[in-house]
C-alpha positions in Angstrom: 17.8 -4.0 -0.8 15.2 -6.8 -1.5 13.2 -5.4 1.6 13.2 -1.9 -0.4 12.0 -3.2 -3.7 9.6 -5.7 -1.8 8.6 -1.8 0.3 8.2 -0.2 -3.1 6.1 -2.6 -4.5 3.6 -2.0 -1.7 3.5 1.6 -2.2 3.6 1.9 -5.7 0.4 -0.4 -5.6 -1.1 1.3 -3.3 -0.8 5.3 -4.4 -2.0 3.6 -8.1 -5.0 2.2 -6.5 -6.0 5.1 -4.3 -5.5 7.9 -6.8 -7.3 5.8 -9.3 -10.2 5.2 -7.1 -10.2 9.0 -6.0 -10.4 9.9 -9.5 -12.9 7.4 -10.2 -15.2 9.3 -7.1 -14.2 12.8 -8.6 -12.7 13.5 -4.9 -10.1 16.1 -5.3 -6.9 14.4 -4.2 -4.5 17.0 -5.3 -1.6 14.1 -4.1 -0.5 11.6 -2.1 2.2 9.8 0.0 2.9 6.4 0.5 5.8 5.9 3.1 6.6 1.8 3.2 8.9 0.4 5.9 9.9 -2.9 6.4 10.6 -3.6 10.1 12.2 -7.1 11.8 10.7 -7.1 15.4 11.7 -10.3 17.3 13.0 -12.4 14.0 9.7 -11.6 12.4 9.0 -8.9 9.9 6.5 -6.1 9.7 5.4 -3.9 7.2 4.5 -0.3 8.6 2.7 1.8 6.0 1.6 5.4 6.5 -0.7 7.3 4.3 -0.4 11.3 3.7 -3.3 13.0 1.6 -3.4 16.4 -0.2 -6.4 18.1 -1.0 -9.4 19.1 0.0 -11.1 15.6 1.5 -13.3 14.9 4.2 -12.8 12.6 7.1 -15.7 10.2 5.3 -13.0 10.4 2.3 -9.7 9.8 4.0 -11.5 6.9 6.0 -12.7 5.3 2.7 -9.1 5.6 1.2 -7.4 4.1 4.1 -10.1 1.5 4.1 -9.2 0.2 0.2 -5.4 0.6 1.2 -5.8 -2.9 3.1 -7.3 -4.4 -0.1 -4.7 -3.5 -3.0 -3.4 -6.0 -4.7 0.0 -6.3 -3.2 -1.5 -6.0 -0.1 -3.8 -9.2 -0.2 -0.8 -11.1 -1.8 1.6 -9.8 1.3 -1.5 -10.6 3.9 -2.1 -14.0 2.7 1.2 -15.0 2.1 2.0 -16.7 -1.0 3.7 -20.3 -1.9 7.0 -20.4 -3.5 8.5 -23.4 -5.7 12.3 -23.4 -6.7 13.5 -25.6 -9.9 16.3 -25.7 -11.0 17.1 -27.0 -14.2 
């Protein structure tokens, strides 16, 4: 379950992004699909993402989108790693 939410997070991030950079371009992204799956290869994990468009985009378009899919957000923070403190109090 925290690998789902932590999955979600990713893709939620993501289709805001892309649809609100499509709009942004006027491209006419009728929809998208963001399918997020966390995999554990060798004791490490892995995040495999895959990327569906709708509409009526060109290969210029769909390049440019998957392009700003590696710099949402979530996906900086999840490529750079981030530190964690614990207190407890």
């Amino acid at each position: 379950m925290p690998y789902e939410l932590l999955c979600s997070a990713l893709g939620a991030c993501t289709a805001i992004t892309l649809r609100m950079y499509a709009e942004r371009k006027g491209w006419p992204l009728r929809g998208l699909h963001v399918d997020v799956r966390f995999e554990s290869k060798g004791g490490e994990g892995a995040i495999a993402r895959v990327l569906s468009f709708e509409g009526e985009l060109n290969s210029d378009q769909r390049a440019r989108l998957a392009d700003i899919a590696e710099r949402t957000p979530v996906t900086l923070t999840l490529k750079q790693g981030v530190v964690i403190t614990t207190s407890v109090v």
